[in-house]
C-alpha positions as CSV (number, residue, x, y, z in Angstrom):
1,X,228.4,232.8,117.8
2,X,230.1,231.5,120.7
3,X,232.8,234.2,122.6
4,X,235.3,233.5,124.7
5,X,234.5,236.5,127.2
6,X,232.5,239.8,127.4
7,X,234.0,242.7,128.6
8,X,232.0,244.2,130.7
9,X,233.3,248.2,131.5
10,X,232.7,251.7,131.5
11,X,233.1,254.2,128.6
12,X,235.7,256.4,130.5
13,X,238.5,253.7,130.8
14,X,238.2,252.7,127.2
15,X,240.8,254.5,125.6
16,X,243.4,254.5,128.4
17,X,242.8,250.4,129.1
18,X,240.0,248.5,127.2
19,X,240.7,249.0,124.1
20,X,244.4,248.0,124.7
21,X,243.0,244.9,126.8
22,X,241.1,243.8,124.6
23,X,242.9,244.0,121.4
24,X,245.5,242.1,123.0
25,X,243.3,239.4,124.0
26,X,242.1,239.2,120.2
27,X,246.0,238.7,119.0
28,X,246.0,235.8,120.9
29,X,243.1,234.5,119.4
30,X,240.6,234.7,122.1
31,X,237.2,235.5,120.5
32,X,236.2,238.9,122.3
33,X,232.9,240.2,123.1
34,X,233.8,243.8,123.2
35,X,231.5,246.8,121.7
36,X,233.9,248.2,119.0
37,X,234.2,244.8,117.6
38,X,231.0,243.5,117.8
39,X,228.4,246.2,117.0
40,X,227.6,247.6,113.8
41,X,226.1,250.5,112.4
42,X,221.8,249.4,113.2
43,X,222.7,246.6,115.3
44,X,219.8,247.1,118.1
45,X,222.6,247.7,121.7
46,X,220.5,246.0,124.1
47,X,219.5,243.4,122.2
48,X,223.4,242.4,121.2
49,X,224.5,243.2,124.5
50,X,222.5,240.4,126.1
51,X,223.1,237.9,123.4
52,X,226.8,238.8,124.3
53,X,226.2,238.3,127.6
54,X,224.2,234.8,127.1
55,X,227.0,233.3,124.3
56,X,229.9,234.6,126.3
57,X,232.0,231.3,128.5
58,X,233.1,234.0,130.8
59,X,233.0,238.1,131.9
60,X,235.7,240.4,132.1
61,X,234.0,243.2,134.5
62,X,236.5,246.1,134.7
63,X,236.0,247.8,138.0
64,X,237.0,251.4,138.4
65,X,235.7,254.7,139.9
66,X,233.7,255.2,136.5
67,X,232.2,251.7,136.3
68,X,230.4,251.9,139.8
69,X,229.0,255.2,138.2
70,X,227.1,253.9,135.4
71,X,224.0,251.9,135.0
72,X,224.4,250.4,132.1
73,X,227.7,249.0,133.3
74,X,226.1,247.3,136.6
75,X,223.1,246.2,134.1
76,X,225.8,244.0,132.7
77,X,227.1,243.1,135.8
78,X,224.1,242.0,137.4
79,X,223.5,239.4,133.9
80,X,226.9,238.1,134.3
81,X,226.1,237.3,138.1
82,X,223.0,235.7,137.6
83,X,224.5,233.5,135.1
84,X,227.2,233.1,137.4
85,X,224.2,231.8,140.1
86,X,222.4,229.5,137.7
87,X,225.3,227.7,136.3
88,X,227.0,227.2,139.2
89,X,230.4,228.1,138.0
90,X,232.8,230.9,138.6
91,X,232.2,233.0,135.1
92,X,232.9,236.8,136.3
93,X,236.8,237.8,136.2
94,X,237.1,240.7,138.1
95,X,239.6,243.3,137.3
96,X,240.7,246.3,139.5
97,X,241.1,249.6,137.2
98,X,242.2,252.7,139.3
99,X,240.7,251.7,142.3
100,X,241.4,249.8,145.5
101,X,240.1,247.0,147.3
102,X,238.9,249.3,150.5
103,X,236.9,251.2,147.8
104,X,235.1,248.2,146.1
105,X,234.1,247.1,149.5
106,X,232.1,250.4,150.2
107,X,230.4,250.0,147.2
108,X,230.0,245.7,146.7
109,X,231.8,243.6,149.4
110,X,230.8,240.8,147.1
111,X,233.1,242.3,144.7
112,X,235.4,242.6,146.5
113,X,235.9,239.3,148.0
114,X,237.0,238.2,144.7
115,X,240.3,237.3,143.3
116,X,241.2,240.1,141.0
117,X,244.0,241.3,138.9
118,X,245.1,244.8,138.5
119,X,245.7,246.7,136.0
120,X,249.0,248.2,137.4
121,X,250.9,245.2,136.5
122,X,250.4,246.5,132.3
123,X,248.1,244.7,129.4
124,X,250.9,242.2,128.7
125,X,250.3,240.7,132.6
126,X,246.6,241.4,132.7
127,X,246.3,239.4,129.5
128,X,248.2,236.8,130.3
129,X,246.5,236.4,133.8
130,X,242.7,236.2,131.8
131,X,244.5,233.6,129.2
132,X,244.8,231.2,131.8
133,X,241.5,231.2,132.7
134,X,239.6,231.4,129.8
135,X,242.4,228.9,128.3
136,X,243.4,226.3,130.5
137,X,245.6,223.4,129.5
138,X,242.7,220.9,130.2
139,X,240.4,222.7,126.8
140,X,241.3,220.5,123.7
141,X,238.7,222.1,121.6
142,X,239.8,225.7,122.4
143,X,243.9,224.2,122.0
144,X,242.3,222.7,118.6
145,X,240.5,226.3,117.4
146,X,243.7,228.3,118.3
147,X,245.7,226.2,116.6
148,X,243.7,226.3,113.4
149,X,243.7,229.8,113.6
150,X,247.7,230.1,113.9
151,X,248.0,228.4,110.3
152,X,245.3,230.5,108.8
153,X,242.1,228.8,109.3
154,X,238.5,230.3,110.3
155,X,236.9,227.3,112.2
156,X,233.4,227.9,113.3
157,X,232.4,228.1,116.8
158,X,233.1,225.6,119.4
159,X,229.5,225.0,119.5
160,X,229.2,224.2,116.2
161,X,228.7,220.4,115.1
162,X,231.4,221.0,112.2
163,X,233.7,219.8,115.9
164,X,231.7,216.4,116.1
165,X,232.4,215.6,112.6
166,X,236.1,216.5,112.8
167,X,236.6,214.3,116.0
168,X,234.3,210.7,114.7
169,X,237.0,211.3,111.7
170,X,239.8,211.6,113.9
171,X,238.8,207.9,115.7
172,X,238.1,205.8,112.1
173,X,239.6,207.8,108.9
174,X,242.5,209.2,110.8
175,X,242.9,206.5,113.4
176,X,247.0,206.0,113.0
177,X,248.1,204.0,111.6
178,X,245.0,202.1,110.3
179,X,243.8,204.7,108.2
180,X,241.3,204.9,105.1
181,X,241.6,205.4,102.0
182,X,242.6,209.3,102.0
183,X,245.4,210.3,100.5
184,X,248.1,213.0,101.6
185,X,248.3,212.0,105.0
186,X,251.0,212.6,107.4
187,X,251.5,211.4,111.0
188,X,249.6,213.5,113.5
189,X,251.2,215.4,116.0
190,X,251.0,213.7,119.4
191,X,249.6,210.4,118.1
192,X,248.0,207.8,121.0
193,X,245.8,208.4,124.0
194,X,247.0,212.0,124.6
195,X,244.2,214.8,126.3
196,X,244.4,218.6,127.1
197,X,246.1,220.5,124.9
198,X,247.9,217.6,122.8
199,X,244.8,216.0,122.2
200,X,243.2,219.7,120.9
201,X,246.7,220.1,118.6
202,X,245.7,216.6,117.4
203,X,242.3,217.5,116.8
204,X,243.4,220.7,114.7
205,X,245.9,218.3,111.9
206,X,242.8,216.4,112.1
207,X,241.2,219.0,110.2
208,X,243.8,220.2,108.4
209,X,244.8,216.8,106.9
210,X,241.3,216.3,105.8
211,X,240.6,219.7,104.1
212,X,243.9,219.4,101.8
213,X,243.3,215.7,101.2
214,X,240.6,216.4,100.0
215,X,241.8,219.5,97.5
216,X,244.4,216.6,96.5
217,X,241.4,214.2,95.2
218,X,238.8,217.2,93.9
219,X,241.7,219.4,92.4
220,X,240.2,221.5,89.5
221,X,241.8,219.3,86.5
222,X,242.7,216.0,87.8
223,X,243.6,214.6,91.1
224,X,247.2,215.5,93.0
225,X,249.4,212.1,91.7
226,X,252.3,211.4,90.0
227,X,251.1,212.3,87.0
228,X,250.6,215.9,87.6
229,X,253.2,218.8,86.6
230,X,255.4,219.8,89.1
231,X,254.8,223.5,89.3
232,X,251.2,222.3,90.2
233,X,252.2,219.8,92.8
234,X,254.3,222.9,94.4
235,X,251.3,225.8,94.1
236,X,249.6,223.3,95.5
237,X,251.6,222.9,98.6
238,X,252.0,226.6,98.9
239,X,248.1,227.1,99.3
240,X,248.4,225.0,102.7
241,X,250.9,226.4,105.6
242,X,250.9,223.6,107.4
243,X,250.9,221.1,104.4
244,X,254.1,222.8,103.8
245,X,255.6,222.2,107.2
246,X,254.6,218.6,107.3
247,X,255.9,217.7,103.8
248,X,259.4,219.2,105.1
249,X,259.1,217.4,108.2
250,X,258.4,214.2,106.8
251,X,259.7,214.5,102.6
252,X,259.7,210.9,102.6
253,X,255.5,210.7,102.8
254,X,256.1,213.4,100.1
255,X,258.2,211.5,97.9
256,X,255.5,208.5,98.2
257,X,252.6,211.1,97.0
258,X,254.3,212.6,94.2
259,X,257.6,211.2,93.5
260,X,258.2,213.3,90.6
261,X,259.8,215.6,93.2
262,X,262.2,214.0,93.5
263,X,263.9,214.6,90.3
264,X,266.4,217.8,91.1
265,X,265.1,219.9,88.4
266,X,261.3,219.6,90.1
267,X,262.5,219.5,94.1
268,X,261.7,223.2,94.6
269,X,261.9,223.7,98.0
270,X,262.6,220.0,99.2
271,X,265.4,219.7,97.4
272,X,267.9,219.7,100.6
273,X,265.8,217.6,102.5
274,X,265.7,215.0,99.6
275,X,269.4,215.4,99.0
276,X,270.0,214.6,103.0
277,X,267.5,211.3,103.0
278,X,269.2,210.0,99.9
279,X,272.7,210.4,101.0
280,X,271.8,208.6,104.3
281,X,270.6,205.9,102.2
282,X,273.6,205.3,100.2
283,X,275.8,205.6,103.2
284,X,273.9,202.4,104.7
285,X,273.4,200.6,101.5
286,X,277.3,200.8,101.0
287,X,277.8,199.8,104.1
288,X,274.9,196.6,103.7
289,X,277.7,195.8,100.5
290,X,280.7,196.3,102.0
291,X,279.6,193.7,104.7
292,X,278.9,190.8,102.3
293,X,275.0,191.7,102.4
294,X,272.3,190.0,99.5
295,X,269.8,192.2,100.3
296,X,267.9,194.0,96.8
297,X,270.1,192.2,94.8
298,X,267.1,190.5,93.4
299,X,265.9,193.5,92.1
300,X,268.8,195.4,90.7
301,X,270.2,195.2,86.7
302,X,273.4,193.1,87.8
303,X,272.3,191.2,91.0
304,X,274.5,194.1,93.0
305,X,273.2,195.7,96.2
306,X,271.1,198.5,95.7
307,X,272.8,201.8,95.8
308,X,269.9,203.0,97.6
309,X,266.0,202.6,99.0
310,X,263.6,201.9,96.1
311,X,261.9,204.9,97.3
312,X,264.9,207.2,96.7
313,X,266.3,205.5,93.0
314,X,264.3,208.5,91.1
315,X,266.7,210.7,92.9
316,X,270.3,208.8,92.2
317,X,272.0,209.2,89.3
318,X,271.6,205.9,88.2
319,X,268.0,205.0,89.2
320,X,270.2,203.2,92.7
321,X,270.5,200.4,90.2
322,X,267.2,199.1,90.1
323,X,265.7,197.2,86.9
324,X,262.6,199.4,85.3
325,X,260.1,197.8,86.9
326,X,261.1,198.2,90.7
327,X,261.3,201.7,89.7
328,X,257.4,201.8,88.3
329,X,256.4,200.2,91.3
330,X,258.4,202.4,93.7
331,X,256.8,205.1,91.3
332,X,253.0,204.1,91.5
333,X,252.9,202.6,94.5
334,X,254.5,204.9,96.7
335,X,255.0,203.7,100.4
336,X,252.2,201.6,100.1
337,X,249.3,200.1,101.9
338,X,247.6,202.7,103.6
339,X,250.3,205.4,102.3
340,X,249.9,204.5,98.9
341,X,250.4,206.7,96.1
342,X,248.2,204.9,93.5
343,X,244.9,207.1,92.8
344,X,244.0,205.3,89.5
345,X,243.7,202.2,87.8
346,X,247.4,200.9,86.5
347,X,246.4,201.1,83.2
348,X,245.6,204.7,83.3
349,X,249.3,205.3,84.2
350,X,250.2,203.5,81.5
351,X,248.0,205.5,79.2
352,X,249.1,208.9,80.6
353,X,253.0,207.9,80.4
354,X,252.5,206.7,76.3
355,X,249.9,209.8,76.0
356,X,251.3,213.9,75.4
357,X,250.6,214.6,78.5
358,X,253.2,212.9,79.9
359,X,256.0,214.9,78.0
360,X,257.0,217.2,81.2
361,X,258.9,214.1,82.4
362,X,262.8,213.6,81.1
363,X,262.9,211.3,78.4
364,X,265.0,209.0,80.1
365,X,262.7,208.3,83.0
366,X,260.4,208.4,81.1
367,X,261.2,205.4,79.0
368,X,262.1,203.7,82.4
369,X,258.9,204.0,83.8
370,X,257.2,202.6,80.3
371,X,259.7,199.4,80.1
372,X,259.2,199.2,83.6
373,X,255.2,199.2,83.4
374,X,255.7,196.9,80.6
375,X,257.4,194.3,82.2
376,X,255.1,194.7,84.9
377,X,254.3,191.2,86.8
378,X,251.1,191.8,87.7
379,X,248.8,193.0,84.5
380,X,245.6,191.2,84.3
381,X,245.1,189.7,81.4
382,X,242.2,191.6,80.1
383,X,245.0,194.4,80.6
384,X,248.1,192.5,79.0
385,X,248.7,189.4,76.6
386,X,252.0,188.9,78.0
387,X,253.3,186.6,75.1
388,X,252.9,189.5,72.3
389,X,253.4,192.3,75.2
390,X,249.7,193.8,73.3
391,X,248.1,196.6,75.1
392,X,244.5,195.7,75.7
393,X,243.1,199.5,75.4
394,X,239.4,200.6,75.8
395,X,239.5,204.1,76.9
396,X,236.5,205.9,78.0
397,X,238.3,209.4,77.6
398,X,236.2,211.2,79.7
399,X,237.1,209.2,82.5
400,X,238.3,208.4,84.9
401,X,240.1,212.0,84.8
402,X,237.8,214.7,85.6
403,X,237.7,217.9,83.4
404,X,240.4,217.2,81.3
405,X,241.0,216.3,77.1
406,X,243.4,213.5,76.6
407,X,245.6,213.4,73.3
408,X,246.5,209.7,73.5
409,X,249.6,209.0,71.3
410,X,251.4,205.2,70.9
411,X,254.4,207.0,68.8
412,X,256.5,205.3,71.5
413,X,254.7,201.7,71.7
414,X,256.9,199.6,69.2
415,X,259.9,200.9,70.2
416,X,259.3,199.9,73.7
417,X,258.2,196.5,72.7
418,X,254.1,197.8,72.8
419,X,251.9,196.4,69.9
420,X,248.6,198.7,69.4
């Protein structure tokens, strides 16, 4: 394991300073080298101090009257230095602890030529002080760990090839806007040529994106879609905190993914922000109307202006006065392209919405969705004779939904102009 720092002191000033020190560095989620958290009952001391001292980026030395007394302290001092010699960097940070700099000159004038802080000024400044050291701006990778960590996450060490991986994903699967395939993507925060910090923060969603996409499209019974039952879609949200903050940042990617939120009796927690998006919409369709507008009309019941986006219909009262089948495509499609919501073949959706399984949804949209998948204008004809409006069906049940038994019904077929 790869620490941040080693702290480097003397047993006397542990309880009055270290132990405060260094528990604060740890809420900040520096990765700490310090004896109470890193050795364990059997653990061989000199043999884990010096593999501390070697896998440490820097050393916090506390100086004090005690420290220049003990041995073992100056043991650890003299490693650090050497280091400090062979890499040709400035690794040792230096921190005055009840003692002066006239008295660290008596004892080493190299010591004492250094830039210290003391401890005077309390843990909250002495912290702070080291942060900026072991943490600069300029450290993507450290920016991308910490961030991790502040939404839960235990990345490996900085060392670890797991970063390489994340990073060659970041430049072709998550290389916005031309992603892959993946689904449940969101923008990335500070998108473009960004470095430093920004460019760690990016790094971090990097990861994040890819382990829940992934959950989406290797859930336990069937893949994260339109076809799965609210309450899942929302537990599932729930088990990512920052899922959850990008789904209310952008609900309109959420809508594409699984628009089945956006019926008001399965919007949970987006409900507001779906309300606000749709309202928006039908303020600047009315307005599209009002001015003489003939934009939609091709796809609406009476030729009308929309009432809404496609993407929102699910959510007005009267579907925004779209005919069935712009609201199946809204519905299987999502936003499209590289967005899109489609995660099986458009005959399984068929299947699941004349199957049991479907039953969760109202009947009303429901039927929509079927008459709208039925007069569907781009079946392939092994799929659909359109003359008779048959349904070509030869379902391998056990796929392509993993895990799962399928109760296939056609109770609703003839009714909806279906022959089986």
């Amino acid at each position: 394991m790869l620490y941040d720092a080693f702290i480097c002191h003397a047993s006397e000033d542990k309880e009055a300073f270290v132990r405060p020190l260094a528990e604060a560095l740890a809420n900040i989620h520096l990765s700490i080298w310090y004896d109470e958290f890193s050795l364990s009952v059997g653990d061989s001391l000199r043999q884990t101090i010096d593999e501390g001292l070697a896998k440490s980026r820097f050393g916090i030395v506390v100086l004090s009257p005690s420290f220049f007394k003990k041995g073992w302290a100056q043991r650890e001092l003299d490693g650090l230095v050497a280091r400090q010699i062979a890499e040709n960097q400035r690794i040792v940070l230096p921190i005055w602890h009840d003692i002066t700099q006239s008295e660290i000159l008596k004892v080493s004038p190299p010591l004492a030529d250094v830039v210290a802080v003391n401890s005077t000024r309390g843990i909250e400044y002495v912290c702070k002080e080291l942060a900026k050291k072991i943490r600069p701006e300029e450290s993507p990778l450290i920016a991308a760990r910490d961030e991790l960590i502040r939404y839960g996450q235990e990345p490996p060490v900085i060392s670890d090839e797991w970063w390489i991986d994340i990073i060659e994903l970041k430049e072709t699967d998550f290389s916005w806007p031309f992603i892959s395939s993946r689904r449940w993507i969101f923008p990335l925060p500070h998108r473009g040529y960004v470095s430093g910090r920004k460019r760690g923060i990016n790094i971090a969603w990097t990861a994040m994106q890819l382990e829940w996409s992934d959950a989406a499209e290797n859930s336990e019974h069937y893949k994260i879609s339109q076809m799965t039952p609210p309450e899942i879609v929302h537990d599932f949200v729930s088990r990512f905190p920052a899922l959850s903050e990008v789904c209310h940042q952008h609900p309109d990617y959420l809508a594409g993914y699984v628009p089945q939120l956006l019926l008001p009796q399965f919007s949970g927690q987006f409900s507001s922000a779906f309300d606000d998006l749709l309202e928006k919409s039908v303020i600047e369709h009315a307005k599209e109307a009002a001015g003489g507008s003939i934009n939609g009309t091709a796809l609406t019941i009476d030729g009308s202006v929309p009432l809404c986006d496609s993407e929102w219909a699910l959510r007005h009262a009267t579907l925004g006065n779209y005919r069935a089948e712009t609201v199946a495509n809204k519905w299987l499609d999502g936003m499209g392209g590289s967005f899109g919501a489609r995660c099986y073949e458009q005959i399984d959706y068929l299947v699941w919405l004349l199957s049991d399984e479907s039953a969760w949804l109202p009947k009303k949209i429901r039927d929509v969705l079927l008459l709208g998948m039925r007069d569907w204008s781009q079946w392939a004809r092994s799929e659909l004779a359109f003359g008779e409006r048959r349904i070509c069906l030869c379902v391998d049940f056990s796929a392509p939904m993993k895990k799962r038994e399928r109760h296939f019904s056609m109770t609703q077929a003839p009714a909806l102009g279906f022959k089986s």
